[in-house]
Structure formats: structure tokens, C-alpha cells
PDB file of N, CA, C and O in Angstrom:
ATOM      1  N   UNK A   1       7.556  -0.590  -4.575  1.00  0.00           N
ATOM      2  CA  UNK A   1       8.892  -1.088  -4.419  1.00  0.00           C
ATOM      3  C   UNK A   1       8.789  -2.591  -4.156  1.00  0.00           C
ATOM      4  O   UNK A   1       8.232  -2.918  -3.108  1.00  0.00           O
ATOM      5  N   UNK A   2       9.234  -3.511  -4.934  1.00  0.00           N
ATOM      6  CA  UNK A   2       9.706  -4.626  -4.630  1.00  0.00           C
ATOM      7  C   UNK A   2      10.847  -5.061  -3.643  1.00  0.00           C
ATOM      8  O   UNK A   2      11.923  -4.555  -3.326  1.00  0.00           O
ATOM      9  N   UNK A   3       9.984  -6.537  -3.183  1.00  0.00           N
ATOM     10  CA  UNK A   3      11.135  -6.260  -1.987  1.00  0.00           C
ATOM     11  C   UNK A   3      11.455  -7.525  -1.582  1.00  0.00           C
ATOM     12  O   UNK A   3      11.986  -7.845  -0.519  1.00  0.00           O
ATOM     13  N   UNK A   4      10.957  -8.530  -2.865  1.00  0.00           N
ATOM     14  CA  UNK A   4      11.115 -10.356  -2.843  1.00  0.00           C
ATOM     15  C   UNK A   4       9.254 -10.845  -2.069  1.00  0.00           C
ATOM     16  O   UNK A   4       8.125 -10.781  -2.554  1.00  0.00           O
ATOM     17  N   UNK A   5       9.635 -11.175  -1.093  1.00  0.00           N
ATOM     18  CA  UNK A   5       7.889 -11.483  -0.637  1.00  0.00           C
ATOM     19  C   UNK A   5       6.830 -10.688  -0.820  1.00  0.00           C
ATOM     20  O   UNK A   5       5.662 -11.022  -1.018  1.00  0.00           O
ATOM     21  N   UNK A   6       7.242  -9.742  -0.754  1.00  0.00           N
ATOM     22  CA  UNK A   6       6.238  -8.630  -0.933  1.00  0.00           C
ATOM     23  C   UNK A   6       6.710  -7.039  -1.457  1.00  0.00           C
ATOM     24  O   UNK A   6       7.821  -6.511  -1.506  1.00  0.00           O
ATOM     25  N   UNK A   7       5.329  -6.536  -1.824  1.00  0.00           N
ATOM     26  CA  UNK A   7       5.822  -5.114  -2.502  1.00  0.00           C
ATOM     27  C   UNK A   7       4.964  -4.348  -1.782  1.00  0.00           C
ATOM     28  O   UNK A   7       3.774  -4.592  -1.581  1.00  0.00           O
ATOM     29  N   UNK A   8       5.590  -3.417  -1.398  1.00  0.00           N
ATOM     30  CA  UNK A   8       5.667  -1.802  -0.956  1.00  0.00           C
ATOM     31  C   UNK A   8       5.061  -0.354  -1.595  1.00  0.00           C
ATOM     32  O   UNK A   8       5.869   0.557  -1.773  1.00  0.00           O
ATOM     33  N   UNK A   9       3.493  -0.126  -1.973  1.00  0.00           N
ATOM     34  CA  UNK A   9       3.059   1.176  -2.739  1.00  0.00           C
ATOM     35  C   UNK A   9       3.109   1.914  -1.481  1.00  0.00           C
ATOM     36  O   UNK A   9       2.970   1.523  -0.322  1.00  0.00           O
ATOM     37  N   UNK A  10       3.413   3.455  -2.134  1.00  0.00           N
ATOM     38  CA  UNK A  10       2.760   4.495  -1.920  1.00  0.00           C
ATOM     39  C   UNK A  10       1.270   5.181  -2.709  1.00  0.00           C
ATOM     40  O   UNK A  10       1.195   5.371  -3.923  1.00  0.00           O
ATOM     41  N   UNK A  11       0.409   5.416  -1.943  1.00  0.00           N
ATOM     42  CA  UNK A  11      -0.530   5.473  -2.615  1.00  0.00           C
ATOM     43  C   UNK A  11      -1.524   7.012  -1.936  1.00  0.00           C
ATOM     44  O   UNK A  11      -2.229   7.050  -0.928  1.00  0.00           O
ATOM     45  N   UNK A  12      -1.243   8.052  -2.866  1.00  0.00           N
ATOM     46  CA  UNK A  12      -1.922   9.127  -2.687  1.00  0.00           C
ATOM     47  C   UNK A  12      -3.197   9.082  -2.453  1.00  0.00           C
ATOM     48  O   UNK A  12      -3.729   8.339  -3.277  1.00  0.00           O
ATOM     49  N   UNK A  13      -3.933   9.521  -1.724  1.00  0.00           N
ATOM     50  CA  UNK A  13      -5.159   9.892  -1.237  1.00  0.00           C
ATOM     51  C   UNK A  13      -5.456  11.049  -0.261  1.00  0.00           C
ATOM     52  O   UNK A  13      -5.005  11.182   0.876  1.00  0.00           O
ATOM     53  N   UNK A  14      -6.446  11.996  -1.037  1.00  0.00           N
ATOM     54  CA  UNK A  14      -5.969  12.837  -1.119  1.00  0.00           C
ATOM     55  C   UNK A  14      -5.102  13.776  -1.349  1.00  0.00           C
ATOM     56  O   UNK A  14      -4.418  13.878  -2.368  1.00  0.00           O
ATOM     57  N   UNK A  15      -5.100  14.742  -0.086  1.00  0.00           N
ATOM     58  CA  UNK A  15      -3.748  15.478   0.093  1.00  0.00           C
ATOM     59  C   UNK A  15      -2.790  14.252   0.935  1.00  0.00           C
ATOM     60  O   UNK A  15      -1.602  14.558   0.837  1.00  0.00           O
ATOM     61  N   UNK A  16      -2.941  13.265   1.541  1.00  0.00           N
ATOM     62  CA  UNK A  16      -2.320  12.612   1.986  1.00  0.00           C
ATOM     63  C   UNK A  16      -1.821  11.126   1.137  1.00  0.00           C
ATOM     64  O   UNK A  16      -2.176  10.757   0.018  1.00  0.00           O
ATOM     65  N   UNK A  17      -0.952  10.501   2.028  1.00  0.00           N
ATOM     66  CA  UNK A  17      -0.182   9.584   1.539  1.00  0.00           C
ATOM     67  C   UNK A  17      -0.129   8.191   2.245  1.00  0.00           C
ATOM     68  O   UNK A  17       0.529   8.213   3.285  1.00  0.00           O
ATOM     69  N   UNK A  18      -0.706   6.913   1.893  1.00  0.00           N
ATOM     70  CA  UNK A  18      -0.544   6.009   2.665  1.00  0.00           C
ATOM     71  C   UNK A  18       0.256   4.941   2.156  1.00  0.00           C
ATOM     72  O   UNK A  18       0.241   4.757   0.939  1.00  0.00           O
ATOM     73  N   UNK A  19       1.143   4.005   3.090  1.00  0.00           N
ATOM     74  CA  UNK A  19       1.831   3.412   2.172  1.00  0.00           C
ATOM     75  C   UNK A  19       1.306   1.616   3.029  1.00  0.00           C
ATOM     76  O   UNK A  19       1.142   1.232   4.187  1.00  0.00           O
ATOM     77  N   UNK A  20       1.219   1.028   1.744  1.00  0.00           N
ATOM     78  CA  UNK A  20       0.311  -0.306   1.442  1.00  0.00           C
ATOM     79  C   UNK A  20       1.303  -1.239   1.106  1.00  0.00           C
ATOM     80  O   UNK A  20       2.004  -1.110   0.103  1.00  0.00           O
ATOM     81  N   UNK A  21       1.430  -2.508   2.180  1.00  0.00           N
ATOM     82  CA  UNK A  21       2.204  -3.978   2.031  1.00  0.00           C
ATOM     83  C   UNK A  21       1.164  -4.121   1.390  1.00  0.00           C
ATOM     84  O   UNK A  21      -0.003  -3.801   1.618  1.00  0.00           O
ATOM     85  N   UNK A  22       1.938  -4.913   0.104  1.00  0.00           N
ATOM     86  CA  UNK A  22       1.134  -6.141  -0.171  1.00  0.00           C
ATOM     87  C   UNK A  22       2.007  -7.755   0.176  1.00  0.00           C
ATOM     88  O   UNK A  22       3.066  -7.986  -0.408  1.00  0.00           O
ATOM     89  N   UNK A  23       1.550  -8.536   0.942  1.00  0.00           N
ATOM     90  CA  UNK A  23       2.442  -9.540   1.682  1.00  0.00           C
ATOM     91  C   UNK A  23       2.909 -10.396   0.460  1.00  0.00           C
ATOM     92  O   UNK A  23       4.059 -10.821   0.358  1.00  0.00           O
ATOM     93  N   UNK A  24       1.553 -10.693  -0.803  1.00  0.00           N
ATOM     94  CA  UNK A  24       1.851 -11.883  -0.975  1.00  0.00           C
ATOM     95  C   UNK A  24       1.831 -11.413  -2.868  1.00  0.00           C
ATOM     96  O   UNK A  24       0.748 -11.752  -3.345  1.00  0.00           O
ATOM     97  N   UNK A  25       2.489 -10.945  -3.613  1.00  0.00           N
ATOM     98  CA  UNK A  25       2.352 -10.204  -5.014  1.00  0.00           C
ATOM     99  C   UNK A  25       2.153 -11.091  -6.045  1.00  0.00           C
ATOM    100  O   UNK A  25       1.875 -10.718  -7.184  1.00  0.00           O
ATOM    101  N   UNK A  26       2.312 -12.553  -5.634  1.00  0.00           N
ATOM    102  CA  UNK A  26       2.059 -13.484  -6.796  1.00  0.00           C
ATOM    103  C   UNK A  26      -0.226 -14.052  -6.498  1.00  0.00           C
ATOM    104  O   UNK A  26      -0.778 -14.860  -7.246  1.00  0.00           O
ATOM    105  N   UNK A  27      -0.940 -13.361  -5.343  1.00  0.00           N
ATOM    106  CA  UNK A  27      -1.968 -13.369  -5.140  1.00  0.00           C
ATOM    107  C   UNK A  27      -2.875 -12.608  -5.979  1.00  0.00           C
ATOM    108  O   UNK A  27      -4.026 -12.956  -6.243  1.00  0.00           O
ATOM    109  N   UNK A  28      -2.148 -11.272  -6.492  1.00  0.00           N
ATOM    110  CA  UNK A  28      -2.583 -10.065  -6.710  1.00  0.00           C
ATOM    111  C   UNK A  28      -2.295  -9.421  -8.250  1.00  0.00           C
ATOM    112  O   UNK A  28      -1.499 -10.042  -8.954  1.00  0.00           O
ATOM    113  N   UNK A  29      -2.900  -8.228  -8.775  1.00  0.00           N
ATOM    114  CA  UNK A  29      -2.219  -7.543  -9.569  1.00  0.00           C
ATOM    115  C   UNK A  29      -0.999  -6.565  -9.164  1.00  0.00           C
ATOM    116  O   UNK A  29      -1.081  -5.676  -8.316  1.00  0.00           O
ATOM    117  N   UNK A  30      -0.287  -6.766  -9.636  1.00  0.00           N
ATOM    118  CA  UNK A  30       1.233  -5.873  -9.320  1.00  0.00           C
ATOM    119  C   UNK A  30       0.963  -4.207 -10.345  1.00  0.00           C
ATOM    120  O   UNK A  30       1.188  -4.002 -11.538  1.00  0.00           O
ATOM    121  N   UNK A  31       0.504  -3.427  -9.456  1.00  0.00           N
ATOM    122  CA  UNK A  31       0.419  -2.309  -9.775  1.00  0.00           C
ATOM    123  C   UNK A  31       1.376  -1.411 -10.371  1.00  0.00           C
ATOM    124  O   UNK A  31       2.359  -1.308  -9.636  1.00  0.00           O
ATOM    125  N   UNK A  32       1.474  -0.651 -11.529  1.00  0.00           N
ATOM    126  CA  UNK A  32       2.279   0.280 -11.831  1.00  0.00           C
ATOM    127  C   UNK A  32       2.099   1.981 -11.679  1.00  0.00           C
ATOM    128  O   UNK A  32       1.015   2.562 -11.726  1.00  0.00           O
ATOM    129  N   UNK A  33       3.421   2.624 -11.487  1.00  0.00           N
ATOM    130  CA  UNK A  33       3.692   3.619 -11.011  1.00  0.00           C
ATOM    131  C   UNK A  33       2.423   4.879 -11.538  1.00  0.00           C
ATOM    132  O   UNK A  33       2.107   5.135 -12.700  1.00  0.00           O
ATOM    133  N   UNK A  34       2.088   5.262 -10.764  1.00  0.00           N
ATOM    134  CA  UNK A  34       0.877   6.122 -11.597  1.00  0.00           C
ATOM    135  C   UNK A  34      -0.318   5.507 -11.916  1.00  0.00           C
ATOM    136  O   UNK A  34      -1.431   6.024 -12.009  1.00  0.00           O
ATOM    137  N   UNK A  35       0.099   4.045 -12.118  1.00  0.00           N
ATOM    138  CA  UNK A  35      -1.845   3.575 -12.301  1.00  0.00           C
ATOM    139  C   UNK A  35      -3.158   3.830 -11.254  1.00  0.00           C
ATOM    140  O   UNK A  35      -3.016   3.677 -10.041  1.00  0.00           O
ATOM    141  N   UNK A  36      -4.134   4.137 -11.710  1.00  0.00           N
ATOM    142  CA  UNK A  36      -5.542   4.766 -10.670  1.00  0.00           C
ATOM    143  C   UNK A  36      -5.604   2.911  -9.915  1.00  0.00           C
ATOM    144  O   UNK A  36      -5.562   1.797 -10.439  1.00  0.00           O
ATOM    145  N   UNK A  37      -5.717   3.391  -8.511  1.00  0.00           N
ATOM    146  CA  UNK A  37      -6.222   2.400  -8.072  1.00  0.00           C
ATOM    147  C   UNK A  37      -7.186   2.698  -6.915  1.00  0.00           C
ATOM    148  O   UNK A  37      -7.097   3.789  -6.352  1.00  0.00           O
ATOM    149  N   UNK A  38      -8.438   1.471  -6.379  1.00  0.00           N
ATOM    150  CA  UNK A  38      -8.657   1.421  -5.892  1.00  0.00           C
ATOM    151  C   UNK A  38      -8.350   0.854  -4.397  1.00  0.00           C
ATOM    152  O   UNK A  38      -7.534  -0.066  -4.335  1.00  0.00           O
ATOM    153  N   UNK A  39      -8.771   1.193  -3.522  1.00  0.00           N
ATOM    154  CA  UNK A  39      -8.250   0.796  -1.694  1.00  0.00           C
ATOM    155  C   UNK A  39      -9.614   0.286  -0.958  1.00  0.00           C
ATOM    156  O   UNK A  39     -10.566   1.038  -0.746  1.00  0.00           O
ATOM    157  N   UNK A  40      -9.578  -1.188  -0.572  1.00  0.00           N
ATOM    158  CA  UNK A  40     -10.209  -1.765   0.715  1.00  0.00           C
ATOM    159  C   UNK A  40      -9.519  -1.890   1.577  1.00  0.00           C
ATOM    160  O   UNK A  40      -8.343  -2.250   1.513  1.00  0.00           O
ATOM    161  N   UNK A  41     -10.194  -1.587   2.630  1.00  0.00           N
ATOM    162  CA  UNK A  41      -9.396  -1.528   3.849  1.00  0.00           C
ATOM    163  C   UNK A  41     -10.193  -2.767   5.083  1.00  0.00           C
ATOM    164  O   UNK A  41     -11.351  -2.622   5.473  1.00  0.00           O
ATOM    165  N   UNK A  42      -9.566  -3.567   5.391  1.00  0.00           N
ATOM    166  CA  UNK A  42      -9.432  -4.405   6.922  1.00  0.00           C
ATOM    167  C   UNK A  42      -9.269  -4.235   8.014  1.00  0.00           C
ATOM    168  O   UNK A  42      -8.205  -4.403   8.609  1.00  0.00           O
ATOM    169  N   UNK A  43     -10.472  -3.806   8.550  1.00  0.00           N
ATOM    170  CA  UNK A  43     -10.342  -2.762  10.036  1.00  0.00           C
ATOM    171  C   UNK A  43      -8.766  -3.363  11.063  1.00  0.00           C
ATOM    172  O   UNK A  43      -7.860  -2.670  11.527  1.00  0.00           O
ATOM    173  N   UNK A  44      -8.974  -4.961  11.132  1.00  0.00           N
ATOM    174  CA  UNK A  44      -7.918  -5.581  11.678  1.00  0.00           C
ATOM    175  C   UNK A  44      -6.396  -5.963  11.423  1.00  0.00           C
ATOM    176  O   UNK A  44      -5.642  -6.484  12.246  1.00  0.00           O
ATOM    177  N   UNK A  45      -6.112  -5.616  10.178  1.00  0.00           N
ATOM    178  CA  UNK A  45      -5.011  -5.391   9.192  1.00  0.00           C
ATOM    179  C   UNK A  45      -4.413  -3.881   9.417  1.00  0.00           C
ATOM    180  O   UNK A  45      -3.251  -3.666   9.073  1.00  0.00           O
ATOM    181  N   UNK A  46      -5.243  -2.786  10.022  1.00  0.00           N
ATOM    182  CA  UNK A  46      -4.651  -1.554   9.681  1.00  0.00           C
ATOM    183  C   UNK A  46      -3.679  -1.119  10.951  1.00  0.00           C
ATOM    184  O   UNK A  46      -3.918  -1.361  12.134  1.00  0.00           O
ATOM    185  N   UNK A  47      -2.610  -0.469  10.463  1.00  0.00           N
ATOM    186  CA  UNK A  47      -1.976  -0.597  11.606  1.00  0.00           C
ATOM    187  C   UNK A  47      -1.866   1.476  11.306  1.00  0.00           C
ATOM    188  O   UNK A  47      -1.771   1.943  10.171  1.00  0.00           O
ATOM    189  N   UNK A  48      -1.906   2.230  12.400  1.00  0.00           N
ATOM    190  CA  UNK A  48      -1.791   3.352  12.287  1.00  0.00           C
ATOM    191  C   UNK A  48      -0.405   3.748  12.971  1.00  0.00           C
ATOM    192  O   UNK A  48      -0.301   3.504  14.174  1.00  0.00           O
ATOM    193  N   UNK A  49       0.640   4.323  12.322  1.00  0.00           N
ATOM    194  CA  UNK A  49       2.043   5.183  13.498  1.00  0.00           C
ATOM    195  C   UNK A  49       1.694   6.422  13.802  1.00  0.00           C
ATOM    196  O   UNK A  49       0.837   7.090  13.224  1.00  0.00           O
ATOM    197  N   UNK A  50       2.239   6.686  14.554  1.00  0.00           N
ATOM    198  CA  UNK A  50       2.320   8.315  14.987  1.00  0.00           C
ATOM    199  C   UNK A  50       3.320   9.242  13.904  1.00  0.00           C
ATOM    200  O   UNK A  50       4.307   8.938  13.236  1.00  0.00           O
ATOM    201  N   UNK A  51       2.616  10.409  14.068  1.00  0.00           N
ATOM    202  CA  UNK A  51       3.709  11.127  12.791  1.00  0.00           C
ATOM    203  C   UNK A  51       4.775  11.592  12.861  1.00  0.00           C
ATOM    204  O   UNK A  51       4.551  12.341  13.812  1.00  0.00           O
ATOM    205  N   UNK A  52       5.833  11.770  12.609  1.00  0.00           N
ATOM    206  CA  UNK A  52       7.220  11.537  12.582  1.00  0.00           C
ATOM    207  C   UNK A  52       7.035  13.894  12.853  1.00  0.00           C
ATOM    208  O   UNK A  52       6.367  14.794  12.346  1.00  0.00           O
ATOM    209  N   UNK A  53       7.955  13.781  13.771  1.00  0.00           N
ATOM    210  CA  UNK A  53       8.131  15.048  14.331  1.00  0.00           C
ATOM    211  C   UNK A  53       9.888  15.852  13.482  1.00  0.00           C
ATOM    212  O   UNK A  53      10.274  16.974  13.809  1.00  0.00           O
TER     213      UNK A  53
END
């Protein structure tokens, strides 16, 4: 989802679902719906919520 500064994936892994800012989309490739992608992760970037009850 576009959202002006930045875009918004959902991105399956696994059985689960994580969803990925990208802050800055003119830095990057702008991914499309269904394309295989790969995930690095930034131990200090990751922010974890609690799961919605």
C-alpha cells in the first residue's frame, strides 16, 4: 500500500504474516503484489506488538 513517503507490504512467511515499512520507496525496488521476495532483517529496526485479542 502506498502511502506518499512510504509504502506498506504485507509479506507472508510462512504460515504467518509480517507487515514491512518501507520509509523511503524512491531508495528501493517497489515491489508488486504476489512478487517472491526476499527479507533482511535489522535487529534494531524491528519493532515487535503484542497480538491483538
Amino acid at each position: 500500500m502506498y502511502l506518499g513517503s512510504e509504502i506498506e507490504y504485507r509479506v507472508r512467511v510462512g504460515q504467518g504474516i509480517l507487515t514491512v515499512v518501507e520509509n523511503d520507496p524512491r531508495a528501493s525496488h517497489i515491489f508488486r503484489e504476489g512478487e517472491t521476495v526476499g527479507i533482511d532483517l535489522i535487529p534494531e529496526a524491528v519493532h515487535l506488538l503484542p497480538k491483538h485479542e
